[in-house]
C-alpha positions in Angstrom: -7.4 8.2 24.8 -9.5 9.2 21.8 -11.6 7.8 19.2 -12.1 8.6 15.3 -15.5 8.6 13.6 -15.5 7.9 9.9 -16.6 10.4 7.7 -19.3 8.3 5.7 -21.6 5.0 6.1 -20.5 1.8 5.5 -19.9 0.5 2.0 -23.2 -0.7 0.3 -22.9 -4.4 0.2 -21.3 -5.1 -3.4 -19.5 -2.1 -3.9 -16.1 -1.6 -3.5 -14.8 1.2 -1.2 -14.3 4.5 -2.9 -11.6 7.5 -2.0 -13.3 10.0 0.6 -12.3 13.4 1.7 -10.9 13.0 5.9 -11.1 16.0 8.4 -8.2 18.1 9.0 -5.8 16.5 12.0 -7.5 19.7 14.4 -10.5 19.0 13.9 -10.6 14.7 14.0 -8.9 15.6 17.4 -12.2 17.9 18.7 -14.7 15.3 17.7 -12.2 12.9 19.3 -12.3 14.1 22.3 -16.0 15.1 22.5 -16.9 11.3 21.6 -14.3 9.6 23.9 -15.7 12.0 26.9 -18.9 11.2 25.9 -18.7 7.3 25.9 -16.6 7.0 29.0 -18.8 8.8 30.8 -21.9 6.3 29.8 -22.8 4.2 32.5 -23.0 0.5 31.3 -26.7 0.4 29.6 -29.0 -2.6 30.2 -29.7 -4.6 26.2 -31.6 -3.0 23.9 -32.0 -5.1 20.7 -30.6 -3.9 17.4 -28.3 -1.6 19.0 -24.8 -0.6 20.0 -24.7 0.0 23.3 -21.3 1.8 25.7 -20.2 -1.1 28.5 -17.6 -1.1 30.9 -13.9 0.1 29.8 -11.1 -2.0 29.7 -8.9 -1.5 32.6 -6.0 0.1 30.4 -5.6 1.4 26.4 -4.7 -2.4 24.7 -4.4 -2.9 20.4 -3.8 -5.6 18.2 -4.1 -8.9 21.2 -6.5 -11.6 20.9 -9.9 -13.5 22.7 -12.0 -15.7 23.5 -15.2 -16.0 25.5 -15.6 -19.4 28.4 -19.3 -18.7 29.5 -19.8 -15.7 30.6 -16.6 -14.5 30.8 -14.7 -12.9 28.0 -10.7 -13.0 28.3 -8.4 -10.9 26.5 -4.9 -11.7 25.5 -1.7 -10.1 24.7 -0.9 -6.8 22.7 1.2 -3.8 21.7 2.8 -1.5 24.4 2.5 1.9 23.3 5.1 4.1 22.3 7.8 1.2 22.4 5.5 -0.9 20.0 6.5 -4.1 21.6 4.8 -7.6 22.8 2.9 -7.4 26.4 1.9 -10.3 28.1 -1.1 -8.8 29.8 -4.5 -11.2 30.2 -7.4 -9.4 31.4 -11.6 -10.9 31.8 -14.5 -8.9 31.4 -17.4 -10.6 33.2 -20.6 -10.5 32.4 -22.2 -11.1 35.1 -20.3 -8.5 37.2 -19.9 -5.9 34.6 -16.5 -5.5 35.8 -12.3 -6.0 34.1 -10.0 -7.9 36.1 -6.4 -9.0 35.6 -5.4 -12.5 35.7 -2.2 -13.9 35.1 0.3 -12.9 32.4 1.3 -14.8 29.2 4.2 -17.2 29.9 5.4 -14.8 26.4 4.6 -11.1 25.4 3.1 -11.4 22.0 1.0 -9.7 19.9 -1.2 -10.7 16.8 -1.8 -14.1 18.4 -4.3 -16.5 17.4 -6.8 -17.0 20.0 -9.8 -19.6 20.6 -11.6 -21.1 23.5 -12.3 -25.1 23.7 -13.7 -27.5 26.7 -13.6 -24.5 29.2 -10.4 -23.6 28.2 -7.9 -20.4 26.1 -5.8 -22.3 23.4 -2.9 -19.3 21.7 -0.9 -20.0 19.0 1.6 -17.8 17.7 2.1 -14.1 17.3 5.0 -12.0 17.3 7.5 -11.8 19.9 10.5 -9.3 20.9 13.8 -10.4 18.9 16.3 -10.2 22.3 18.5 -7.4 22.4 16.5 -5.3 19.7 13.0 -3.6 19.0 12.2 -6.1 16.1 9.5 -8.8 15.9 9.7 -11.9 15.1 7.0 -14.8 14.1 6.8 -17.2 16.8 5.5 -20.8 16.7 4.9 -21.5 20.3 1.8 -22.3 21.6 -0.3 -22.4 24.8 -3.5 -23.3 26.9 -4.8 -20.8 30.0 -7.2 -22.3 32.1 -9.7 -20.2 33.9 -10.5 -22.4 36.9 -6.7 -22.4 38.0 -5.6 -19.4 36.3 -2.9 -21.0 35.0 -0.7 -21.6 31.9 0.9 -24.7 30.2 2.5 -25.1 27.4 1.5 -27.1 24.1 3.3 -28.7 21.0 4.8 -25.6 19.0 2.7 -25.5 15.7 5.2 -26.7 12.6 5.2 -22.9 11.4 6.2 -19.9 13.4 3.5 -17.2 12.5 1.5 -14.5 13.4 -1.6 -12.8 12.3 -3.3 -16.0 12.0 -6.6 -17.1 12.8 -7.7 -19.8 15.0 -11.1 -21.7 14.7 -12.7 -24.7 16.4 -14.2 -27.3 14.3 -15.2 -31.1 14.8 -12.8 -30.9 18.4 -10.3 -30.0 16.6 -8.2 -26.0 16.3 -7.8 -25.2 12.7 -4.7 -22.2 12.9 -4.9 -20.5 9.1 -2.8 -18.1 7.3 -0.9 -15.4 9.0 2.3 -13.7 8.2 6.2 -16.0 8.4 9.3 -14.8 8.2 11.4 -13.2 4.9 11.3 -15.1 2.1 14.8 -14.5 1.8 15.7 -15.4 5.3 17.2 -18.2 6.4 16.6 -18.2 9.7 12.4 -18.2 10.4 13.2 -16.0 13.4 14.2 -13.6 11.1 12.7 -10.4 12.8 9.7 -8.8 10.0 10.6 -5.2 8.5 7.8 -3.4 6.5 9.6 -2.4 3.2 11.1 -6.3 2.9 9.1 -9.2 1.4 7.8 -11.5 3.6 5.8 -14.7 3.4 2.0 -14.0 3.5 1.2 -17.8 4.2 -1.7 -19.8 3.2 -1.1 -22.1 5.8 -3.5 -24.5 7.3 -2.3 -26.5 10.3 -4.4 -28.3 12.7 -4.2 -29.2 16.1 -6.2 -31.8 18.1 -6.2 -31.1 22.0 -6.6 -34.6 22.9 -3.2 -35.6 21.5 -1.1 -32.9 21.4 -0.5 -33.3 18.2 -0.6 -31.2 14.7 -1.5 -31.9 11.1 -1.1 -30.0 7.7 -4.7 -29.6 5.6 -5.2 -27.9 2.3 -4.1 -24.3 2.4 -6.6 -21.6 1.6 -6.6 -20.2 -1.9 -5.5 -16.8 -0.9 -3.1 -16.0 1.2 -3.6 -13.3 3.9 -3.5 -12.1 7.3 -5.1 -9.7 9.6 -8.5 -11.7 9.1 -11.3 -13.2 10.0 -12.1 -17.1 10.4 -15.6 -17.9 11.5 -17.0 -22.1 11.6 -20.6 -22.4 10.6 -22.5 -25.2 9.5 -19.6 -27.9 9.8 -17.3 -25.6 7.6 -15.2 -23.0 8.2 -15.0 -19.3 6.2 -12.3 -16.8 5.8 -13.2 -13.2 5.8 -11.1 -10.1 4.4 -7.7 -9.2 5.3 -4.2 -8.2 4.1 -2.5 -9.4 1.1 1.1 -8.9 0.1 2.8 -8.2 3.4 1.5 -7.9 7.2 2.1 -4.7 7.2 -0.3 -2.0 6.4 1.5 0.7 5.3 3.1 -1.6 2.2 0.1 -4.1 1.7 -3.4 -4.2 0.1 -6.5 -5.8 1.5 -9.0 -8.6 0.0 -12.7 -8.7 0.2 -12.2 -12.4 -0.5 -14.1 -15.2 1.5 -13.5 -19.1 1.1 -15.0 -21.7 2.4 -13.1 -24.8 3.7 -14.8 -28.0 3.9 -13.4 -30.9 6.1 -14.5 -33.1 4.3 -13.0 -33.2 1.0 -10.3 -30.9 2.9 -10.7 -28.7 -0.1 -11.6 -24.5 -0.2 -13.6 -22.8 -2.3 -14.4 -19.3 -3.0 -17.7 -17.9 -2.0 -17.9 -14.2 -3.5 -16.9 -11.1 -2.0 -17.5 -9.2 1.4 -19.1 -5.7 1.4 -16.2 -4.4 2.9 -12.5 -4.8 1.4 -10.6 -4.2 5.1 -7.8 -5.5 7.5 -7.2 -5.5 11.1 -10.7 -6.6 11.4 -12.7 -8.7 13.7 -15.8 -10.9 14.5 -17.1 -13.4 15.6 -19.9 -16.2 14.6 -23.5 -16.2 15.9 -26.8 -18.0 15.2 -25.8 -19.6 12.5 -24.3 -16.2 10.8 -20.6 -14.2 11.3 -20.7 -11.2 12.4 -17.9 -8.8 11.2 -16.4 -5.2 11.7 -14.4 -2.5 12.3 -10.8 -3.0 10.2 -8.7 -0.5 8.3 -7.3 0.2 4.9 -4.6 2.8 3.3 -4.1 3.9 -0.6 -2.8 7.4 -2.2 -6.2 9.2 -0.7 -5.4 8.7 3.1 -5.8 6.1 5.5 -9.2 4.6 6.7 -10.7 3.3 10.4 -14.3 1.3 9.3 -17.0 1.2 12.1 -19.4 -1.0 9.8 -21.0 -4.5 11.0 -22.3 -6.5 8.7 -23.2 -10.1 9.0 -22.8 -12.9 6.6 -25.5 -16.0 6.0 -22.9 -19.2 4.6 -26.1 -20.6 4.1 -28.1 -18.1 1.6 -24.8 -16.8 0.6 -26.1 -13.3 1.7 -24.5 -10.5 3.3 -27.1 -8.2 5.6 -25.6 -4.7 6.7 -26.4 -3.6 10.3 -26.1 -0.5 12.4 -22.1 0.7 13.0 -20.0 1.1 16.0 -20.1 4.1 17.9 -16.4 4.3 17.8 -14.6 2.8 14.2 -11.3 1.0 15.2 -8.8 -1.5 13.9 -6.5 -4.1 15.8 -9.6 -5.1 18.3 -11.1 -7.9 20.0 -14.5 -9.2 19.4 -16.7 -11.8 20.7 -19.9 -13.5 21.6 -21.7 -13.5 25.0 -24.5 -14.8 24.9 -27.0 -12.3 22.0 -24.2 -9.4 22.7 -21.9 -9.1 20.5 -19.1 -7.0 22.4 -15.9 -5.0 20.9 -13.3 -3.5 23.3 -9.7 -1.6 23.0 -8.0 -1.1 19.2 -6.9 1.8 17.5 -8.9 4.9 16.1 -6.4 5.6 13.4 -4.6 3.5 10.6 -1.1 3.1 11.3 -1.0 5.7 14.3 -0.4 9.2 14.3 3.0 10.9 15.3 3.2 12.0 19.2 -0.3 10.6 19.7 -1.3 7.0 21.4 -3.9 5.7 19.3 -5.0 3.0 21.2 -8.2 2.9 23.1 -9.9 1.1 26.2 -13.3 1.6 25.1 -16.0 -1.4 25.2 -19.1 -1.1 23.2 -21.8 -4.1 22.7 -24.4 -4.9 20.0 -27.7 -7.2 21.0 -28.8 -9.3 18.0 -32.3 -9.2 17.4 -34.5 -12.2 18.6 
């Protein structure tokens, strides 16, 4: 397991990101080393505000799954199996109060690129990607489920009315807002067509809602832009989407957006609200103290492929972005959530789009304390 600083600071808030010069392969792979050594090797530290801090690794390398945090206890969902690049079912909770992983019981479905929220005590997942039988493709998936902690146990819920992954999920007014995400070919006529990255697919601006309390699901205005691999916070009664791919889910043949929109409920309507700092996919956050805290992400052009360790935060309210110290370790295809003033990060990927012969993915678990 190794882990990939970036070569320069975090883009300046307003300014778009710029080519840079990357280490040769050799020498990524020495400072990889050194810094994964170093941070494994870090007992967990007790919260010092204002910075990041090393916790407790994850129990095994995981990329591109899903959370969510129920109290104190932060539950992580799904993934990639690396080299096969396939769906795992695997669920495993940090707890806070222990310090310590453990494994609870598996997904009822290996996917990946779920959408992931918690409500009323319990883990709502919608979507993802899921094997195609037979083959080592991927298909979008509609299914949907609820884990509960107290039995830990799995049931399954009304499939959403579009199979999709990549999406985001969000809580808002007791209700689970699922936006965006990547369907099936455009061409296909079968939605379980499996996704290929060199054929056009359906980057949807999709908004489908579902209340918990009726098993049921409803269609709302869909976003202005439509992307996946982003990040959907709710503040203030509304609801703002953050970055991500355009053009296709995958990274290697798609762009990224420094777009955000605002959704609001009430005139089911979205709006654009300017531009992040930091154009980027794969990225991930989470929302705090009235703010949304976002980071990490990737991005590709002619010049070479880029892993971001920036955290920034974003006001709705002021409109105002505010940079804040980086990551120890940048990474892409991570989880991220909120316990308590921590903001923790664990497992991802130190590289866009992998390198050949070498398993990108990490275990590492870093936190950040917001200042009181």
């Amino acid at each position: 397991m190794v882990s990939y600083l970036p070569l320069r600071a975090p883009a300046t808030p307003g300014r778009r990101l710029t080519a840079t010069k990357e280490l040769p392969m050799k020498s990524k792979l020495l400072v990889s080393a050194a810094m994964i050594s170093l941070a494994l090797n870090l007992a967990p530290a007790f919260a010092q505000e204002g910075t990041w801090q090393m916790g407790t690794p994850m129990p095994e390398p995981q990329s591109e799954n899903s959370s969510a945090v129920v109290g104190n206890q932060w539950f992580v969902i799904g993934g990639i199996d690396v080299p096969e690049v396939m769906p795992v079912g695997t669920v495993v909770m940090y707890d806070e109060n222990t310090k310590t992983w453990s494994k609870r019981a598996a997904m009822p479905e290996p996917a990946h690129h779920t959408a992931t929220v918690a409500y009323d005590g319990k883990v709502y997942v919608f979507g993802g990607f899921v094997g195609k039988p037979g083959t080592k493709e991927w298909q979008p998936t509609a299914d949907a489920f609820v884990y509960d902690p107290k039995t830990d146990g799995w049931s399954k819920l009304l499939p959403m009315p579009t199979a999709r992954g990549a999406a985001a999920a969000v809580v808002l007014d007791g209700k689970i807002y699922v936006v965006g995400g990547a369907h099936a070919h455009e061409h296909g006529r079968d939605m379980k067509e499996p996704l290929w990255a060199d054929v056009p697919n359906i980057v949807g601006r999709t908004v489908e809602v579902y209340d918990p309390a009726s098993n049921t699901w409803t269609m709302r205005a869909p976003m202005q832009t439509g992307r996946n691999h982003f990040l959907a916070a709710a503040v203030g009664g509304k609801i703002y989407a953050i970055d991500g791919r355009i053009g296709l889910p995958f990274v290697t043949k798609s762009d990224v957006t420094d777009l955000v929109e605002e959704y609001d409920p009430k005139s089911d309507s979205w709006t654009y609200k300017g531009r992040s700092p930091t154009p980027r996919g794969g990225v991930s956050g989470s929302a705090y103290g009235g703010k949304i805290y976002v980071t990490g992400g990737e991005y590709q052009d002619p010049a070479g492929k880029r892993t971001f360790w920036a955290l920034e935060a974003y006001d709705p309210a002021a409109d105002t972005w505010q940079t804040l110290p980086h990551m120890q370790i940048a990474r892409h295809g991570f989880v991220a959530g909120f316990i308590g003033s921590e903001f923790h990060v664990a497992g991802g990927s130190f590289q866009s789009d992998g390198m050949p012969g070498i398993n990108a993915q990490m275990n590492t678990h870093e936190f950040y304390t917001v200042p009181r």
